[in-house]
N, C-alpha and C positions, 0 to 999 in steps of 0.2 A: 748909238749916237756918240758916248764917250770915244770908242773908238775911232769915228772918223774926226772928233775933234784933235785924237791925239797925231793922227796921222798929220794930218792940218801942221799941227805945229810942229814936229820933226820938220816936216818942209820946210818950212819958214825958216829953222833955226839953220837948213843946209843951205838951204837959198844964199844966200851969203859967197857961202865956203864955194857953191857950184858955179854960183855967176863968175865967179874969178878965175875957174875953172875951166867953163864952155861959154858956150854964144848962150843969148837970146833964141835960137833957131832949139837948140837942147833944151834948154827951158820951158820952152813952150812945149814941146815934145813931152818934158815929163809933166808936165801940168796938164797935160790931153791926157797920160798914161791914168797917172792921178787919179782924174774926173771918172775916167772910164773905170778904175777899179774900183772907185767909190760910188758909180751909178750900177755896177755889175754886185757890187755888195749890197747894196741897197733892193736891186731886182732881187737877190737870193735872199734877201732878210724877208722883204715881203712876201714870195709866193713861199717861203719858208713857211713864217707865219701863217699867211692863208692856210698852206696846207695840210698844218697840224691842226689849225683850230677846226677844219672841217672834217678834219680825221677827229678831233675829238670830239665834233660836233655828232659824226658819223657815229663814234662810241657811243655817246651817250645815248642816242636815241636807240644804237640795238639793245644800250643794257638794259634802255626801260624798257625798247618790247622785250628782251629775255625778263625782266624785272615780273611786267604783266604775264606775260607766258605761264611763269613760274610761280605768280598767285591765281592764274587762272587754274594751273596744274594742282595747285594746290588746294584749292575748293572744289575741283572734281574728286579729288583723292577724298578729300573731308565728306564730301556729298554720296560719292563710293565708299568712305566708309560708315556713314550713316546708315546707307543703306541695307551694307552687306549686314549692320547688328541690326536693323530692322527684319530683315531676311531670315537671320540665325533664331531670333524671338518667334517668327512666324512660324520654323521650321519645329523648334521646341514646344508651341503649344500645337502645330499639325502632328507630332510625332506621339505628344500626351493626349490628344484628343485620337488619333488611331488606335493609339494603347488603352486607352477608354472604352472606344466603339469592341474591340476586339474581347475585351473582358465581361464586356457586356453580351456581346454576341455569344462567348461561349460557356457564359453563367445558364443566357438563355438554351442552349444548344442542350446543355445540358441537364436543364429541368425538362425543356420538351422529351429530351430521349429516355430520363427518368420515369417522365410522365407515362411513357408510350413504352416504355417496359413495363409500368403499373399496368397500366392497359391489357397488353397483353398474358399478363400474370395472372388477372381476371378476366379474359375472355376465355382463357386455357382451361382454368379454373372452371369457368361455367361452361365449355365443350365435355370435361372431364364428367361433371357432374350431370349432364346432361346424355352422356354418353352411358353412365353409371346405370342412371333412373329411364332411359329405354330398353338396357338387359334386362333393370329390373323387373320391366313393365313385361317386357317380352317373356321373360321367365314366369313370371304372375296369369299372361295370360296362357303361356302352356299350360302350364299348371291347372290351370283354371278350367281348361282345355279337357284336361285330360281329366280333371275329374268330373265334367259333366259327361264325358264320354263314359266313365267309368258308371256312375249314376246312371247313366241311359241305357248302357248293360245290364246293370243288376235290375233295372225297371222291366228291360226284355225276358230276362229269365225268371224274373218275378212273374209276370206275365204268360211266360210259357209255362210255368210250375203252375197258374191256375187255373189254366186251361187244361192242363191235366189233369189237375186233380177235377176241374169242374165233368171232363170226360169220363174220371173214375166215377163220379158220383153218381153220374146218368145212366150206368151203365149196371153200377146197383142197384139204384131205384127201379131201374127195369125191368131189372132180374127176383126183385121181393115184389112189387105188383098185383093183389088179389083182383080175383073178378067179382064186383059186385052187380048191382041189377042195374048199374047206371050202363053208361058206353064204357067200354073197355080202351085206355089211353095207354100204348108204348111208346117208351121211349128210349129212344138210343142213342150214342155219342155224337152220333150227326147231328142232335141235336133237333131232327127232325120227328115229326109228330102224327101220327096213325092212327085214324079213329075207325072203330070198329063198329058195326052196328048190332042191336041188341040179336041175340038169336033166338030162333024160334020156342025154344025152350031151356029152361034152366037148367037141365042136365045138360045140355050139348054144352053152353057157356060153360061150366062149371068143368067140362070135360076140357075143354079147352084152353079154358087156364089153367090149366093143373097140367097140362104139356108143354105150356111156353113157359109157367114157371121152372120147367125141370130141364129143360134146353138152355135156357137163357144163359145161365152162369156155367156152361162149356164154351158157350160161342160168344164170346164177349167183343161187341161193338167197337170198331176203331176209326179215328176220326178221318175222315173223308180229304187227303191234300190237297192244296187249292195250285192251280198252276198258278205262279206267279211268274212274273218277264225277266227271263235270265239279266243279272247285273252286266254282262257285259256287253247288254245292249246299251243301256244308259251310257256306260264308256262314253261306244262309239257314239252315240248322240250326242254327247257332250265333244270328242272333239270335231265330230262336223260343227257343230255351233261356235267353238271355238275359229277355226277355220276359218267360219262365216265371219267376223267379227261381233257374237252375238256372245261376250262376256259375261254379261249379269246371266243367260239363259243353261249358257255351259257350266258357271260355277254352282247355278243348282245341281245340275244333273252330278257332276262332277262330286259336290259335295252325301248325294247316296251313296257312292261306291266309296266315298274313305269309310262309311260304317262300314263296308264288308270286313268281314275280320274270316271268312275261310278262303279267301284270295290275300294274302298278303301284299305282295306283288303289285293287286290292282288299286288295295288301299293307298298304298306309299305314290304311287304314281297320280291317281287322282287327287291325290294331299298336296301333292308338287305342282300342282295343274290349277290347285284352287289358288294359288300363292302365284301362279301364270294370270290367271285373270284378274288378281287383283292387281299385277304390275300394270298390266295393261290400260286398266283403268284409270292408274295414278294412284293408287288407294296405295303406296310406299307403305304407310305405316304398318295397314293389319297385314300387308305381304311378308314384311319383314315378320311377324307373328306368325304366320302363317309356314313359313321357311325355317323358322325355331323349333317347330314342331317335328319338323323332320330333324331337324339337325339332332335336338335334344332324344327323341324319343327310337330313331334309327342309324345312330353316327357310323353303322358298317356299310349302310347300301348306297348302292352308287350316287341316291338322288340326293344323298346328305353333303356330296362335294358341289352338288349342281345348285343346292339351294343356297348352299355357301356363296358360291360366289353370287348368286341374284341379289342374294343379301345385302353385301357388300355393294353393287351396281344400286339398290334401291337407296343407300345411305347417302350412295354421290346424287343421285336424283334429289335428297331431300338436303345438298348443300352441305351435308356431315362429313368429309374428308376424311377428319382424323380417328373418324369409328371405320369411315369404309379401308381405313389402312390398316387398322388392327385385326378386320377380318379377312382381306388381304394376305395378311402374315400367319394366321391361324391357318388359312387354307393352304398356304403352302408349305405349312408345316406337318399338318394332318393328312393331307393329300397330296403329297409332296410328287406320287407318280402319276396321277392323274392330269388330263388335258386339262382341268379345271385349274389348275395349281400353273401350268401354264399362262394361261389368259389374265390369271391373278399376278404374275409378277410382272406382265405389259403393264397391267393398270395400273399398279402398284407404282413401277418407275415413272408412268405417264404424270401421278399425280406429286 
């Protein structure tokens, strides 16, 4: 507005100097020229103006949405960083609570496997001691074995020493013998008994023992043998009934021929045969007994590898592993060339 007041007056003050100058027709000309640059100033003041205020108007409203933007950015940032130290706290008691579980787990881990080494420290223990106290038993009952057998011997030849001497005696008494007026009674080792009847007269009687008296003690009485049924029928009896599946019948039979003691041969084999029947039956334990007998009392014959290893086979039957290993190992150690020593390192790896 100053400005166009000043323009204003410059005119005015030439106005003067121009009219004197030119026409009216120039005058009016510059006072058109004038108007229009002063209407042309005026349009460029105004849409000037408009168009800054609306430019500024424009600022202002981006700065506030930048303004807003930029606190909205910034309470997500705030809200993301709340979070992420919520997150990091969560992280730290999931990583102390893992660190927890895991010390705990392997405190536990570790008394269980303590535990279960205890265990088996005392299971060892009680196989060992158990394994101990079945040699011992086995050994006790050889033992015990062998000495009734031995007792059953001396009771035989006890026996047979008094049946000879009872044959000496009858055979004297019958040789010293008078004849009296009664019956006349001989007797001889047979142990059979002869009656004689009175004779007509007392000299003939008297003549006639006075002849057997003097014969008698030349010809002395001996005892009569009794056929008895050769043992090796019983054997064979015994293994038809075997065969048969008739155990309990065959281990009798079986068990007269281990007394034979002038067939060696036949005792060892039916001793290994009674130790057969009682596998059979399940009776493990007295076979194992039974098999000790061989082993302990004949460790050169063949049947002492054979009962070795049944041995062994009856111990896995009774669930004993760690005994049927160590006999196992003995057989293949003792009978290292035998099939038996064989068959024992199958089972041996098997188990």
């Amino acid at each position: 507005m100053k400005k166009r007041y000043f323009t204003s007056l410059v005119i005015l003050c030439l106005l003067p100097l121009m009219s004197s100058c030119a026409s009216n027709q120039d005058v009016q000309t510059l006072n058109y020229h004038v108007r229009s640059i002063n209407k042309k100033l005026d349009d460029m003041k105004l849409n000037t103006v408009d168009q800054l205020q609306q430019r500024q108007a424009d600022s202002s409203g981006l700065v506030e949405q930048i303004q807003n933007d930029l606190l909205a950015l910034k309470s997500k940032l705030e809200e993301n960083a709340h979070m992420n130290r919520m997150l990091q706290e969560q992280n730290k008691e999931l990583q102390l609570a893992v660190h927890n579980l895991q010390t705990q787990q392997e405190e536990k881990m570790n008394s269980t496997i303590a535990e279960l080494n205890s265990k088996i420290t005392r299971q060892n223990e009680t196989l060992t001691a158990i394994q101990q106290a079945r040699v011992q038993d086995a050994e006790r009952r050889s033992k015990t074995a062998a000495a009734a057998a031995a007792v059953a011997m001396q009771k035989a030849q006890a026996a047979k020493a008094a049946r000879v001497s009872a044959a000496s005696k009858a055979g004297s008494l019958a040789a010293t013998t008078t004849t009296t007026a009664s019956d006349i009674v001989r007797i001889h080792a047979s142990s059979q008994k002869t009656v004689f009847k009175r004779a007509a007269s007392t000299k003939a009687t008297t003549t006639k023992s006075s002849s057997t008296a003097r014969s008698t003690p030349k010809n002395t009485p001996t005892p009569v043998p009794t056929t008895a049924k050769p043992v090796e029928d019983h054997f064979s009896a015994a293994q038809q009934k075997y065969r048969n599946g008739d155990f309990r019948a065959a281990y009798t039979l079986f068990e007269k021929n281990a007394s034979n003691r002038s067939n060696k041969d036949l005792s060892i084999n039916s001793r290994y045969m009674m130790g057969e029947c009682l596998y059979k039956q399940g009776e493990y334990d007295q076979a194992i007994i039974q098999y000790q007998q061989i082993i302990s009392n004949y460790p050169g014959n063949p049947q002492a590898a054979k009962a070795l290893l049944r041995q062994g086979e009856s111990f896995e039957q009774l669930s004993d592993n760690e005994t049927a290993k160590i006999i196992y190992k003995k057989l293949s150690r003792a009978y290292s060339n035998s099939s038996e020593a064989v068959t024992a390192k199958e089972r041996l790896s098997a188990l």
